[in-house]
N, C-alpha and C positions, 0 to 999 in steps of 0.2 A: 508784248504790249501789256501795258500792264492797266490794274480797274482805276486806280487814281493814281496819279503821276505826281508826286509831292516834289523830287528833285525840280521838276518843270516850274512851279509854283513859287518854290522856293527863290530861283532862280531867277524869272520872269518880277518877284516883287521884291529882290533883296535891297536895294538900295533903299526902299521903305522899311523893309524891315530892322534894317541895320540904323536909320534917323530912330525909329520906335525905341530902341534897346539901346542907346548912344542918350538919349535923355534922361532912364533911367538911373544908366552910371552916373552923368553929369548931375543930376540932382542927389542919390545917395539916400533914395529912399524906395524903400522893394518891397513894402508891404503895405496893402489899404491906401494907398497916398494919389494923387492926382492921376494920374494914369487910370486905375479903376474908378475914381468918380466921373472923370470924365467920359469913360467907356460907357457906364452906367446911363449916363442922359443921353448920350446917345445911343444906346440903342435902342432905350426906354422913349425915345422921339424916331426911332424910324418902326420902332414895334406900333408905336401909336400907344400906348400906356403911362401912366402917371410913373413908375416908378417900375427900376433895374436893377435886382443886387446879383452884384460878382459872386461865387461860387468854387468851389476846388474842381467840381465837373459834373457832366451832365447826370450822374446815377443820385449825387449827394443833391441835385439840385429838387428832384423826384420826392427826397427824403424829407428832407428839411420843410419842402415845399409842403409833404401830406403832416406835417411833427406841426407846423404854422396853421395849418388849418383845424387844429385840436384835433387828427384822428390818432389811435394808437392802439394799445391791445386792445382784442375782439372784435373790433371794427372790422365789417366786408367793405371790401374796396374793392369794386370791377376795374378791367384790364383786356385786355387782347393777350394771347400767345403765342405770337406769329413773330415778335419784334424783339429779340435777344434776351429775353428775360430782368431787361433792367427794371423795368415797371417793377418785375414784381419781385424782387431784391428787394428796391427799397420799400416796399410793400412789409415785406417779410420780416426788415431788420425795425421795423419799430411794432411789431408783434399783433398786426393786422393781419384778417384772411384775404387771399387773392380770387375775386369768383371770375372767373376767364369766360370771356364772350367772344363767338366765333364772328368769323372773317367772310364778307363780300369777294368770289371767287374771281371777277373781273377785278376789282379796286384794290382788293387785299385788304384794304380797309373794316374797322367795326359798323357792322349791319346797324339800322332802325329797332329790329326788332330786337336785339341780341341788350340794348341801351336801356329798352322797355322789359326784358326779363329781370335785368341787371335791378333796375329800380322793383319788382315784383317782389325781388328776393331781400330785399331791405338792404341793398349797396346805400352805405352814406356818401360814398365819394365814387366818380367816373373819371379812369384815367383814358383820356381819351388819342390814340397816337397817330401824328400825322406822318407816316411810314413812308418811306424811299424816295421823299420828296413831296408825295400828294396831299394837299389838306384835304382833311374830312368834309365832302362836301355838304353837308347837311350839319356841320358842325354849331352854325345860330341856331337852327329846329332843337338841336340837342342842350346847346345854353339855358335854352326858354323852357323848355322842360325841366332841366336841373333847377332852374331857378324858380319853379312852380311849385316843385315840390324839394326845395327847399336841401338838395343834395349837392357838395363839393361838385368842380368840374376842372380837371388838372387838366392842362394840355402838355401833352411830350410831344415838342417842336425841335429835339434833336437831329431831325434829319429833314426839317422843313422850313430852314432862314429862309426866309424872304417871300414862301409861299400867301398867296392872298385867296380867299375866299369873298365875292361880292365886292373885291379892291377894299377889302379889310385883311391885315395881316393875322395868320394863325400866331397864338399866343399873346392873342386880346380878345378873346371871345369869354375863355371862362373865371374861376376865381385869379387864377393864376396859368402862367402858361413855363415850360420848365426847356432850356437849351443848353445842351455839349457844345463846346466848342477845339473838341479834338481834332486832329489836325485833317483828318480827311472829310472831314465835314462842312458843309458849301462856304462856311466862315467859321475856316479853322485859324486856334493859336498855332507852336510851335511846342504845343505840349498839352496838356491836361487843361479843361478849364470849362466854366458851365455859367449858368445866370438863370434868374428866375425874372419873371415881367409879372408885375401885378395893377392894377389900377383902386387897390385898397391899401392906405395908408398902414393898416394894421396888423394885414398880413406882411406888406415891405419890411416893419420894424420888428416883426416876430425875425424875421429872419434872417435880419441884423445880427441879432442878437445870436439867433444860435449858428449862423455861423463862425462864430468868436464864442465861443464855450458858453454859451446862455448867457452872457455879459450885458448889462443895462448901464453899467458903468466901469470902467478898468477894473477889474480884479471882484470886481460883484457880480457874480451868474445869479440870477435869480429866476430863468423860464430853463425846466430839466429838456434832455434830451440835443444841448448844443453840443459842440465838437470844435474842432481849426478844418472850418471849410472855408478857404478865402482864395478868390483868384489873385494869382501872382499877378504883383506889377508891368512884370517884362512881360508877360504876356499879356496884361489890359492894351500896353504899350504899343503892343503886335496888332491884336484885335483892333484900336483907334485907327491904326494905319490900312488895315485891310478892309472896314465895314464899309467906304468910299466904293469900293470897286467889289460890294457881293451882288449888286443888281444884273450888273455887266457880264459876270461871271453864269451867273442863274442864269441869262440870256443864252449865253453861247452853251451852255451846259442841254438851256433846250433844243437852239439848231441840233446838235447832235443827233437829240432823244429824236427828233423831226425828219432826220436822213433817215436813222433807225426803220423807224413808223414808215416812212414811205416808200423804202427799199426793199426792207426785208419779206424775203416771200416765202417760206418752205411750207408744205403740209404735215411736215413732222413736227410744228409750234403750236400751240395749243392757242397760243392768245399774247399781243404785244399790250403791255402799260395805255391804257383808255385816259386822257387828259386833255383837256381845255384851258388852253392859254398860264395865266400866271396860278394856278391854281397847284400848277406841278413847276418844282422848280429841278427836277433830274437827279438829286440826289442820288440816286441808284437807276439803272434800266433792265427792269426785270421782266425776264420772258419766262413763258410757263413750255414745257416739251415732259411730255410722256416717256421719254426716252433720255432725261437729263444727266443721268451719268455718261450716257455715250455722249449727248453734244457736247458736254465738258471736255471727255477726253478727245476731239474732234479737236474742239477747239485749242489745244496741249499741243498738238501737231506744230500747229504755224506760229508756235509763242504766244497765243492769243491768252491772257488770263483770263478766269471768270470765276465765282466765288457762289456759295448758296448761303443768301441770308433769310431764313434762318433755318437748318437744317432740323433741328428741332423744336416743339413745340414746350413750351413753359413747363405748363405740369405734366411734361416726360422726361424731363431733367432727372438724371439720378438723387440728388442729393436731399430732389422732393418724397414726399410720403406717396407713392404710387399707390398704396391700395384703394383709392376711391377710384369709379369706374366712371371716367367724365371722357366723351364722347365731342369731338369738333370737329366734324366731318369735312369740311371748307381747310380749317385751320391743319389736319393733318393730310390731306391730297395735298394742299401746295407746297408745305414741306417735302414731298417729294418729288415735284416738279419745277419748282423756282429754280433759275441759273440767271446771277447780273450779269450784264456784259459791261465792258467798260465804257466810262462815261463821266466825262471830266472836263474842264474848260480850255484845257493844255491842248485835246489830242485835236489832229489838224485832221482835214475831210479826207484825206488820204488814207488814214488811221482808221476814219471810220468806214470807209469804202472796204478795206481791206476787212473788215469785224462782218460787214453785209456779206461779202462771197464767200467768205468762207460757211458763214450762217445758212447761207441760200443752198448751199454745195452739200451740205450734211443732209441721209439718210438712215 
């Protein structure tokens, strides 16, 4: 069994997906053209935002996102380090510090207090991520803050389409809110692809621009630090076809996460995913066990996969400069405890009945 079921998807939506990719041809135009502007308003009308640009993917969307908002060298930029280390790549490639705030050990989520150190230490910018589905619930309290004191507020909504906080979508709350649209993801293309939502005209057309080489007009760069980040056509194409049926999909993605929650029984599980209604949209079903290599390998038995995201913490990444002695006591226990189980809109109650006994069975 596996964590996401992409043949299933594939499968379940191809005759959409093949009208999406059949216009493309028929029209004879693959780059920047009707397909991503159309993709653009709407998502930019189901995010609830003024304005959507297309993107090459969710890490360039981070980048481009913080390069639009004037940060670059020397700038502190807080972050989490619980969530793959994308934040703080793009962080890193436009020659800003990453200051890492730890993790809420039930939510996983970034803490109150951790948001209030972060601004202590003079962060101009808060990336703030709504992880394995959850939005940040305190995520307005944090807006109003940033906007008090006058500091950037990114939102990384890579793993949270459609999540709602107060039946407001994550990724209209802060300057800018920043989404992948890789394929395993709740509204994925059929390849690489990302977007930024903003509700400031200024930052949308910053990022026009440096998505297309700094360009303010064909072959004129005139704002540094652009690049060729643009989402493919065939894939806006894709996306049009699929954003119809991500609400539908989030739904059945939470029955799952709901069987999960009121099946699973073991005392060897530390704690199941805490969630209220649309606020989690299932992205991931991550259980915490003291013992999570063995449930893993448990789980290996009956074909069952399961996956730890994220096995390491950010600044314990090799390639970083380890010698500063930074401490995340939340952020490194659940790296050793987290294990996903699967959890996808494919798998049938059967599927998930089977992920429960075997869950329930392990000692």
């Amino acid at each position: 069994m596996k964590i996401n079921d992409l043949s299933a998807f594939t499968d379940h939506y191809r005759s959409n997906i093949e009208k999406g990719i059949a216009r493309v041809i028929s029209r004879g135009w693959y780059v920047l053209g009707p397909e991503v502007e159309n993709f653009e308003k709407s998502f930019a009308e189901y995010i609830g935002v003024r304005r959507c640009i297309g993107v090459a993917n969710g890490t360039d969307a981070i980048e481009l996102g913080l390069r639009a908002l004037g940060l670059g060298v020397g700038d502190l930029i807080a972050t989490v380090a619980n969530a793959g280390g994308y934040a703080t790549n793009a962080i890193l490639s436009i020659g800003s510090t990453p200051f890492y705030m730890d993790v809420d050990l039930d939510s996983y989520l970034v803490k109150m207090t951790e948001i209030e150190k972060a601004i202590e230490a003079g962060a101009k910018a808060i990336v703030v991520t709504h992880l394995f589905g959850m939005g940040v619930p305190e995520i307005q309290r944090i807006a109003n803050i940033c906007k008090e004191r006058n500091i950037f507020l990114l939102e990384d909504c890579a793993q949270a389409h459609g999540a709602c906080i107060n039946s407001k979508k994550v990724g209209s709350f802060g300057d800018l809110g920043c989404f992948s649209f890789y394929p395993t993801k709740n509204l994925g293309a059929l390849g690489d692809g990302g977007a930024i939502t903003t509700n400031s005209e200024a930052i949308a057309n910053t990022v026009v621009s440096l998505r297309q080489y700094g360009w303010t007009s064909k072959y004129n760069a005139t704002i540094a630090g652009g690049r060729n980040s643009r989402l493919d056509e065939f894939q806006a194409a894709i996306l049009n076809e699929l954003l119809p049926f991500l609400d539908v999909n989030n739904s059945r993605r939470r029955e799952i996460a709901d069987l999960y929650k009121a099946n699973i029984s073991n005392p060897s599980l530390i704690s199941l995913p805490t969630y209220k209604g649309s606020e989690y949209v299932a992205h991931l079903f991550v259980v915490r066990c003291a013992q999570r290599d063995a449930l893993k390998a448990f789980l290996d038995g009956p074909g069952i996969a399961s996956e730890i995201h994220y096995p390491i913490p950010d600044f314990k990444q090799q390639y970083l400069d380890n010698s500063i002695d930074l401490k995340l006591a939340n952020t490194e226990l659940l790296a050793s405890q987290i294990l996903t189980l699967p959890c996808h809109p494919f798998m049938s109650t059967k599927d998930a009945s089977l992920v429960i006994n075997v869950v329930n069975q392990f000692r």
